[in-house]
C-alpha positions in Angstrom: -46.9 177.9 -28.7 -49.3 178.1 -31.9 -51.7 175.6 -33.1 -49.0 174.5 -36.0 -46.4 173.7 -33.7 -48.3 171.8 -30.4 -50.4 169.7 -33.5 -47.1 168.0 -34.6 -47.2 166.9 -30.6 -50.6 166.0 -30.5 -51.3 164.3 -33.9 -50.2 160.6 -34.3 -49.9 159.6 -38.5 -51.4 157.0 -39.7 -48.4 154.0 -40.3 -48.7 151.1 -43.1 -47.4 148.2 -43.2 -45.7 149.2 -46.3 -44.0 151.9 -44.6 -42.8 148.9 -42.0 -39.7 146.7 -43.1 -39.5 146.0 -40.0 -42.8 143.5 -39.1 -41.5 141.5 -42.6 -37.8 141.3 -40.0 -39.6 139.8 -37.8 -39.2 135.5 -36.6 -41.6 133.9 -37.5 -41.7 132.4 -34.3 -42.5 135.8 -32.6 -45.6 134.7 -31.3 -44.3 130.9 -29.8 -44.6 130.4 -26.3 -40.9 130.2 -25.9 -40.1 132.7 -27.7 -40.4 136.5 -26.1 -40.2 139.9 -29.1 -39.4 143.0 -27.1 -39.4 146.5 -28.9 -37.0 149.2 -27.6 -36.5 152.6 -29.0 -32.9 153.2 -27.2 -29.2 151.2 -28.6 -27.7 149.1 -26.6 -23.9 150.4 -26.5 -22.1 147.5 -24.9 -22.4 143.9 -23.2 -20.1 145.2 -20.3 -21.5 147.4 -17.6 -18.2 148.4 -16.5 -16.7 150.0 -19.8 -16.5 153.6 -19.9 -19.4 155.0 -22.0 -21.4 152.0 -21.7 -25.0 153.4 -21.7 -28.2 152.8 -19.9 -30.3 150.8 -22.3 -27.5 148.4 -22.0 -27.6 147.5 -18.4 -30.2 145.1 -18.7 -27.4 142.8 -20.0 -26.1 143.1 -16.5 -29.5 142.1 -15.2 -30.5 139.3 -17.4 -26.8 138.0 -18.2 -25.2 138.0 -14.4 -26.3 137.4 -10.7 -25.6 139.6 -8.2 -24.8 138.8 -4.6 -28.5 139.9 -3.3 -31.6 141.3 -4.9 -34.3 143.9 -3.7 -37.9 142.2 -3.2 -40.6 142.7 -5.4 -44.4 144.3 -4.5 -47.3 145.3 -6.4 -47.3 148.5 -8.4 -49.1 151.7 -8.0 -48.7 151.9 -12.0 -49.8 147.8 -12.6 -48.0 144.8 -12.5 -45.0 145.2 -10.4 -42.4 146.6 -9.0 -39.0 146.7 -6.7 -39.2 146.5 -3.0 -36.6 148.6 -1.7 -37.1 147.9 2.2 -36.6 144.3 1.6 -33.1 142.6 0.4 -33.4 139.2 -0.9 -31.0 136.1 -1.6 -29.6 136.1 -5.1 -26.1 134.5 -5.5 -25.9 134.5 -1.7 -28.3 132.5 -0.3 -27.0 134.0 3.7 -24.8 137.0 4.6 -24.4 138.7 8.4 -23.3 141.9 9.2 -20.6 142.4 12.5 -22.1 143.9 15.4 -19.9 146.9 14.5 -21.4 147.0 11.2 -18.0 146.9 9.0 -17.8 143.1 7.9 -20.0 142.1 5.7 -19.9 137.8 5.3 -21.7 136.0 2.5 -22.3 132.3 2.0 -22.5 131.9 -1.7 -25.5 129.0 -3.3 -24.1 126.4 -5.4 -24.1 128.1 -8.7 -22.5 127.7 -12.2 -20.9 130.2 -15.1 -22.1 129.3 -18.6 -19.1 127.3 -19.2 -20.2 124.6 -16.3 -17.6 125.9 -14.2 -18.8 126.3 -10.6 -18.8 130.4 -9.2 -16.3 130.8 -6.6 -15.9 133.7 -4.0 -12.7 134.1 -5.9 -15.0 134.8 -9.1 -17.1 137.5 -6.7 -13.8 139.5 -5.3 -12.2 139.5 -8.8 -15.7 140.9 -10.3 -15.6 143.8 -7.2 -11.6 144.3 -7.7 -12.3 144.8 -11.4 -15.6 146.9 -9.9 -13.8 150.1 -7.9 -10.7 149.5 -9.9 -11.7 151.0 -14.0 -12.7 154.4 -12.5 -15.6 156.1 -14.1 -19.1 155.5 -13.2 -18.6 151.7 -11.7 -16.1 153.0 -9.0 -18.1 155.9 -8.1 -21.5 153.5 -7.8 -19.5 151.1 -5.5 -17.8 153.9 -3.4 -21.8 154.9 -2.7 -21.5 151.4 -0.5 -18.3 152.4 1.0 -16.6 150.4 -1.2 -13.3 151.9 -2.9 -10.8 149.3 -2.9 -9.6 145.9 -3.6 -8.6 145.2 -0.2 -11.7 145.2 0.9 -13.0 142.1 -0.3 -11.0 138.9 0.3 -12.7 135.4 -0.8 -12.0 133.1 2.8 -12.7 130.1 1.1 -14.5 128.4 -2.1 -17.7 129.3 -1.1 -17.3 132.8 1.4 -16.6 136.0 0.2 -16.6 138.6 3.0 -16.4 142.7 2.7 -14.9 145.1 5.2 -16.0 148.3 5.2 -14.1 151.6 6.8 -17.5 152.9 8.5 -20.6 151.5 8.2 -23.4 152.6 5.7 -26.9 152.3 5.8 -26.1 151.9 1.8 -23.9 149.0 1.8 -25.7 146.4 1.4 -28.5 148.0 -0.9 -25.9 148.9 -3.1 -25.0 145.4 -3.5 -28.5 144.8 -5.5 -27.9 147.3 -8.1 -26.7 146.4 -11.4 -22.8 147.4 -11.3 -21.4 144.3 -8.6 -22.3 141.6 -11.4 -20.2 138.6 -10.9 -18.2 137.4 -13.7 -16.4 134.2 -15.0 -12.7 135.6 -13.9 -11.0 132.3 -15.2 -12.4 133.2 -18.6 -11.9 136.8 -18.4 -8.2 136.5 -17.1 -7.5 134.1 -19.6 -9.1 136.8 -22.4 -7.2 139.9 -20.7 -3.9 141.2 -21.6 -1.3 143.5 -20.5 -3.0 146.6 -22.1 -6.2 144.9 -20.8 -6.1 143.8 -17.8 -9.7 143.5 -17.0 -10.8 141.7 -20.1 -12.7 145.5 -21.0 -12.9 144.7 -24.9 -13.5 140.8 -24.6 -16.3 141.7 -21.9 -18.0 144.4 -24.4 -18.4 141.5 -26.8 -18.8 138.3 -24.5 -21.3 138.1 -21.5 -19.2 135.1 -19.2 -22.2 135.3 -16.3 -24.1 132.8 -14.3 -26.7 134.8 -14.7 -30.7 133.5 -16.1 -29.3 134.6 -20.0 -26.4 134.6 -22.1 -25.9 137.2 -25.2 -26.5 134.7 -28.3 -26.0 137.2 -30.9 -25.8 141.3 -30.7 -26.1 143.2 -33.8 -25.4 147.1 -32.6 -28.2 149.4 -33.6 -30.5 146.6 -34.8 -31.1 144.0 -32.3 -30.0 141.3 -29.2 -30.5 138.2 -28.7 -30.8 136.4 -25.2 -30.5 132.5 -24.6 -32.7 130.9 -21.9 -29.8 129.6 -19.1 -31.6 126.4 -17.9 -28.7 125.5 -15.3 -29.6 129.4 -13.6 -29.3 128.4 -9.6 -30.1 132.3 -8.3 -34.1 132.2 -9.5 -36.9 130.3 -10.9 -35.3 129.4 -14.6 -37.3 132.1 -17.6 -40.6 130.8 -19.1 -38.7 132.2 -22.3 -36.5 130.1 -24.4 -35.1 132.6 -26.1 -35.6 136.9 -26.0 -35.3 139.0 -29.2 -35.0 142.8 -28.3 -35.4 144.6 -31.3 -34.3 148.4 -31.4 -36.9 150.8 -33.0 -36.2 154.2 -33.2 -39.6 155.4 -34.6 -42.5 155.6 -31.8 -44.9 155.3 -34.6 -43.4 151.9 -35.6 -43.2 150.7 -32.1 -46.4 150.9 -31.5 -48.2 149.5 -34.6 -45.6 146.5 -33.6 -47.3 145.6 -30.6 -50.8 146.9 -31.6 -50.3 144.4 -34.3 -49.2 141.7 -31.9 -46.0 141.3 -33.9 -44.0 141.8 -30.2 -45.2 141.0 -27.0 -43.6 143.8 -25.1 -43.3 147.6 -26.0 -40.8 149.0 -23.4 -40.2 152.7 -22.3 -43.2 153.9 -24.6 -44.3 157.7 -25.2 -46.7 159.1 -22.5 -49.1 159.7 -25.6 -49.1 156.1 -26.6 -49.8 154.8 -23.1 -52.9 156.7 -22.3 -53.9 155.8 -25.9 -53.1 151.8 -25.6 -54.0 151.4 -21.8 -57.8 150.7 -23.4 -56.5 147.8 -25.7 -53.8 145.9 -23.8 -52.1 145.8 -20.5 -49.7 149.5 -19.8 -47.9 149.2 -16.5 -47.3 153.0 -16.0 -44.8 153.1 -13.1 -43.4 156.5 -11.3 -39.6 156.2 -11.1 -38.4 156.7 -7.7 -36.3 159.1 -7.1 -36.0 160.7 -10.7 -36.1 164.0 -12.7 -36.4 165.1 -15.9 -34.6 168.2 -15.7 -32.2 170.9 -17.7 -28.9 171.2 -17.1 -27.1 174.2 -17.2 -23.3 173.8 -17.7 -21.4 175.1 -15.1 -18.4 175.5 -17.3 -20.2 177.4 -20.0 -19.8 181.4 -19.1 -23.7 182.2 -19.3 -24.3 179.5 -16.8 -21.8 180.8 -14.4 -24.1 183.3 -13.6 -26.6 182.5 -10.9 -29.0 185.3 -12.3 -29.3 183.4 -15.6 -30.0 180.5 -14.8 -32.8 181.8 -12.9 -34.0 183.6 -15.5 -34.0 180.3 -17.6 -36.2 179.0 -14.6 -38.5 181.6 -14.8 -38.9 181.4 -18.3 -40.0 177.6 -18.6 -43.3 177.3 -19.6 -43.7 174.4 -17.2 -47.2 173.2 -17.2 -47.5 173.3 -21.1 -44.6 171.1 -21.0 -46.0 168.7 -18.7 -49.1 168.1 -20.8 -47.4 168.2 -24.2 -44.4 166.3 -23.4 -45.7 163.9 -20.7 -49.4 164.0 -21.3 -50.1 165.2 -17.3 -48.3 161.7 -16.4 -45.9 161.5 -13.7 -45.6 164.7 -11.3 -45.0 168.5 -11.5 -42.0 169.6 -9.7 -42.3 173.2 -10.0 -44.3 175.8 -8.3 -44.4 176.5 -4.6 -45.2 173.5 -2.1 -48.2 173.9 0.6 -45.8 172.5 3.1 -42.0 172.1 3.1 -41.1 171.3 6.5 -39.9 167.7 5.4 -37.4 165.8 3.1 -38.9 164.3 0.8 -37.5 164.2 -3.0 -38.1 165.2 -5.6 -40.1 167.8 -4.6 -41.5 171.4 -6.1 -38.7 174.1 -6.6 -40.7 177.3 -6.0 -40.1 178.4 -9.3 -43.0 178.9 -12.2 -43.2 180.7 -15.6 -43.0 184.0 -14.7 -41.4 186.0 -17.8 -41.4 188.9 -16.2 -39.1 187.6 -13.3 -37.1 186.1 -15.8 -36.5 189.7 -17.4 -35.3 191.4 -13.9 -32.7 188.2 -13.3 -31.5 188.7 -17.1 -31.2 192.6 -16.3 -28.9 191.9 -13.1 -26.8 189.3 -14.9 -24.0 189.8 -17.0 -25.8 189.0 -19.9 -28.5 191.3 -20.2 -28.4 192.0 -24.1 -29.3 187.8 -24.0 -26.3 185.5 -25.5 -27.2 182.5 -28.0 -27.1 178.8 -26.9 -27.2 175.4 -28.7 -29.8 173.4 -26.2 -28.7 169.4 -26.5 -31.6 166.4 -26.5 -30.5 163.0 -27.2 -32.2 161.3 -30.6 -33.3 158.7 -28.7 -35.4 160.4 -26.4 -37.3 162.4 -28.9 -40.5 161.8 -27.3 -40.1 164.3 -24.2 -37.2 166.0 -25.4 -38.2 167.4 -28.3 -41.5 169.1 -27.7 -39.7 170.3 -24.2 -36.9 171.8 -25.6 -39.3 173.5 -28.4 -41.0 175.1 -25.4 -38.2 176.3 -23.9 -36.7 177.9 -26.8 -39.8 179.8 -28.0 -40.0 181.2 -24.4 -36.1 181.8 -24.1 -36.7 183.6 -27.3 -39.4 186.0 -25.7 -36.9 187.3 -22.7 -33.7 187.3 -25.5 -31.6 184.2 -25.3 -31.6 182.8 -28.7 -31.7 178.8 -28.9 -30.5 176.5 -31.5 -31.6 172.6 -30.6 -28.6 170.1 -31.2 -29.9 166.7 -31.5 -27.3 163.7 -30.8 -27.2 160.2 -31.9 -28.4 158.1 -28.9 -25.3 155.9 -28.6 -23.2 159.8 -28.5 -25.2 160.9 -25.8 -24.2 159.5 -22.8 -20.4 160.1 -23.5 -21.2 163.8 -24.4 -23.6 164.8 -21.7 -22.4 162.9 -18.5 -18.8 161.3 -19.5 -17.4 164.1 -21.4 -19.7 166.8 -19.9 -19.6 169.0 -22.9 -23.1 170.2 -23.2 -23.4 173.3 -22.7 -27.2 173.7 -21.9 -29.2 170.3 -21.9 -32.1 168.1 -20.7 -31.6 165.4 -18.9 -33.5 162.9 -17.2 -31.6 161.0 -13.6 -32.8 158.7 -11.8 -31.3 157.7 -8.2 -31.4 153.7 -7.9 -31.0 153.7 -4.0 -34.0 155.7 -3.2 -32.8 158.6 -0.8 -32.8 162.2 -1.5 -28.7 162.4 -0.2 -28.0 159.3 -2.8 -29.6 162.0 -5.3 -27.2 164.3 -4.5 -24.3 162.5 -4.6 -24.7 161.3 -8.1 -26.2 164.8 -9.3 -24.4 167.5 -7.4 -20.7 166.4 -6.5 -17.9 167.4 -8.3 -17.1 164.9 -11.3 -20.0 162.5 -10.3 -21.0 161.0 -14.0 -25.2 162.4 -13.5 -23.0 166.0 -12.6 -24.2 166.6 -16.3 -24.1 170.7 -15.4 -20.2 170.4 -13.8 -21.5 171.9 -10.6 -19.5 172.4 -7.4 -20.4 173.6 -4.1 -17.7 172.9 -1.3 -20.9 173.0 1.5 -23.0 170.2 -0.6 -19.5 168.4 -1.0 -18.9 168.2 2.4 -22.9 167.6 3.6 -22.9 164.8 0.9 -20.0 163.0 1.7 -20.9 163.2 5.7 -25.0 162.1 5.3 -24.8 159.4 2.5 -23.3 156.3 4.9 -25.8 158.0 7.8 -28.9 156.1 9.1 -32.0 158.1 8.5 -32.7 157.6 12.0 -29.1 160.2 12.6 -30.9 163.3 14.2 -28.2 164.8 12.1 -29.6 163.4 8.8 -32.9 165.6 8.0 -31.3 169.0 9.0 -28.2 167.7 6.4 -30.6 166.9 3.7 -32.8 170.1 4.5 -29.2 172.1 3.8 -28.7 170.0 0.6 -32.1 171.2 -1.0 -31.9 174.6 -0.3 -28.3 174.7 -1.8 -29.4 173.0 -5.0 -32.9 174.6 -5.4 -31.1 178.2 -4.8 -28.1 177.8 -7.2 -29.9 175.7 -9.6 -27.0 173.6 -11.5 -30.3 172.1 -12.5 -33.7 173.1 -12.9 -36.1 170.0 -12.1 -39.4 169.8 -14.5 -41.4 167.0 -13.6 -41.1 163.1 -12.5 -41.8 161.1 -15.1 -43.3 157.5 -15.1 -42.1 154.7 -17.3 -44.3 153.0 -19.8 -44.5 149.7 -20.9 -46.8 147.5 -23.1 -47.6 144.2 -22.6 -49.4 142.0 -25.8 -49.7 138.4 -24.9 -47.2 138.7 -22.3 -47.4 139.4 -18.2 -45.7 139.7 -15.1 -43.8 142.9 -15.7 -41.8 144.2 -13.3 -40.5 147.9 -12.6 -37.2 148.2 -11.6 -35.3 151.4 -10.5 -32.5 150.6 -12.9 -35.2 151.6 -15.6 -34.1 148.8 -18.2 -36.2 145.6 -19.0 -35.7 142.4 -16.8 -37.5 139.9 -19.0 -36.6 137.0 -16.1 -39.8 137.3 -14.6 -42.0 137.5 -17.9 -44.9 135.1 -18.9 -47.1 134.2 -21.9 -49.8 135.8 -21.2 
């Protein structure tokens, strides 16, 4: 890489607040005790979880807007602040639930608790909120059928207040995956009364209209710009918000973002570059946070001829100049995934793939392949993830260039990019950047490596890592069948290589006259817990 180019990495320009129409936006209240500013660089897509294409920056509606049956705990943070408890399972809209001896019925006793409306939450509301959960298909189904749960006979509400699951076999996952976002309970009186035969589920009322009993309601949403929460002082499943009212603002520009909070003009930066936090940490609180069991990764598409080829895609592996990646794009935060591990006798994930920059090895695969003359490739990074995409998928290209595959980069819009790389799955040569919420390496794999699974961004399929999925994922750990399963899975997946890991990133946020962050492996803001500092 020359000077030039890593410079335009490394150099920050200076921002006025001329060149900032955005602090003038701002409420004048911004900095009132009841009143929280949040800046965000990513759009929120949707109000409704559950709609096909709805993207990630918009599942903290889901956490802020609706309640849940049960929660994970919380515990203090290697990266400041806080941050999920995974190994502890908490009361949210259930205050009690007990599992059969055989482990397939699942009974909870639901608190008293009321939608925004005043109307009390029924077990009704909680079956009709699953029923509409495994029913629209797409990623919502697939989430719940993690838990074992795939259809609406299943769940059956016994009376007003007792809503009771049974499973088919039981799952170490089952009631973990009943604390990630996608099992929100919703108004269904209000929904049903919005749906209609075309509709049955209320989809385009719901993408408009948050109907939770959750610690917010959506007061206003202007797409692209920002979203407005209102404080829910009647909440029953928590500690009612400090915060009166929360204004996320959407920023595009890094540069902006931060002389917002550097300025004081926000309280709360979230999902910052790795440049700015190392840079901020010395003026203001920067909870730096390791996500659990994610990767920020390129995908290689499967369905694109180049990539059918085993020997190119190693090549590509070869060819990544991995640790000048890792300090341009991350700033050496988070944790290398490449090269060879001392010891590999366990399970743990993610872990190091054996593979380095090595163009020379990345010549020889090209030469076997069927592409040895090199082929040309549009590589794909999203717009709203410029930060570590861009300078990444610089890298990679001027190193692709040196062994003879020729790379265009294809930027897409933010609000595209979800519906391109993991719904449509059209990319043919990507980066991408999963993160498993239940934290288990076979959970990784069977959102990453089965067949039509949404994070399946490279359209990979393996009939052995179907079957050793679908047989370890509802497994205890304690199985003695487990770690030899999971062992299988990772030499499958770090021979083929559908995807080529790069490093695990941490997620950045900065706090300015605010506190009491708290990372979550959903990766969105839950501003429930925040204080005035």
């Amino acid at each position: 890489m020359t000077n030039t180019t890593r410079r335009r990495f490394l150099q920050t320009a200076a921002v006025t607040a001329g060149a900032l129409p955005f602090l003038r936006a701002l409420p004048a209240n911004a900095q009132s005790s009841d009143v929280l500013v949040a800046v965000n660089g990513q759009t929120i897509n949707s109000l409704d979880l559950h709609r096909t294409g709805t993207n990630r920056p918009s599942y903290q509606v889901a956490i802020n807007c609706y309640d849940r049956l049960v929660s994970f705990g919380t515990k203090p943070s290697m990266g400041g602040g806080l941050e999920f408890d995974y190994s502890k399972v908490e009361p949210e809209l259930a205050e009690s639930w007990t599992v059969s001896e055989d482990g397939l019925v699942l009974t909870f006793t639901l608190r008293d608790a009321t939608f925004q409306d005043g109307s009390p939450v029924t077990a009704a509301d909680v079956k009709w909120s699953f029923d509409r959960a495994v029913s629209l298909g797409g990623f919502p189904a697939v989430q719940m059928k993690a838990g074992g749960f795939t259809a609406p006979e299943q769940f059956a509400a016994i009376d007003d207040k007792t809503f009771q699951i049974t499973l088919t076999t039981p799952s170490k996952l089952a009631i973990p995956d009943l604390a990630v976002p996608i099992p929100f309970v919703i108004n269904s009186k209000v929904a049903i009364a919005n749906a209609t035969e075309d509709d049955p589920w209320a989809t385009e009322y719901l993408h408009l209209n948050t109907i939770g009993s959750g610690a917010f309601k959506v007061a206003r949403w202007v797409p692209g710009e920002q979203l407005i929460y209102e404080r829910n002082d009647d909440w029953a499943s928590g500690p009612v918000s400090a915060y009166k009212r929360v204004v996320i603002r959407e920023v595009p520009s890094a540069a902006t973002r931060r002389a917002v909070i550097e300025r004081g003009d926000a309280q709360v930066s979230f999902n910052i570059p790795s440049k700015d936090a190392l840079e901020l940490s010395d003026m203001m609180e920067v909870n730096s946070t390791p996500i659990a069991n994610c990767i920020n990764c390129v995908g290689l598409n499967t369905k694109f001829e180049p990539f059918q080829d085993s020997d190119v895609r190693k090549a590509v592996a070869y060819a990544i100049p991995y640790e000048a990646i890792f300090q341009t794009a991350a700033y050496g935060r988070g944790a290398p995934l490449w090269g060879e591990e001392t010891e590999r006798s366990d399970i743990a994930w993610p872990r190091k793939t054996g593979y380095m920059e090595d163009l020379e090895k990345a010549k020889e695969h090209l030469a076997k392949s069927g592409f040895a003359d090199g082929f040309e490739v549009p590589f794909s990074i999203s717009l709203n993830q410029l930060d570590w995409m861009e300078p990444t998928a610089l890298l990679i290209q001027e190193n692709l260039g040196k062994i003879g595959i020729t790379v265009t980069i294809d930027k897409i819009p933010g609000a595209d990019w979800r519906t391109a790389s993991l719904v449509e799955k059209r990319l043919a040569f990507h980066l991408e950047g999963f993160g498993g919420w239940l934290d288990t390496p076979d959970y990784y794999f069977f959102w990453a490596y089965k067949d039509g699974h949404l994070f399946n961004s490279s359209n990979y399929r393996n009939e052995e890592i179907e079957t050793l999925v679908d047989t370890t994922l509802p497994m205890e750990v304690s199985d003695p069948s487990y770690e030899p399963n999971v062992k299988r899975m990772l030499e499958i997946a770090l021979d083929e290589l559908p995807r080529i890991p790069l490093w695990q990133p941490a997620l950045n946020v900065a706090m300015n006259g605010a506190t009491d962050y708290e990372f979550w492996f959903h990766r969105q803001l839950d501003v429930r817990p925040i204080k005035p500092a």
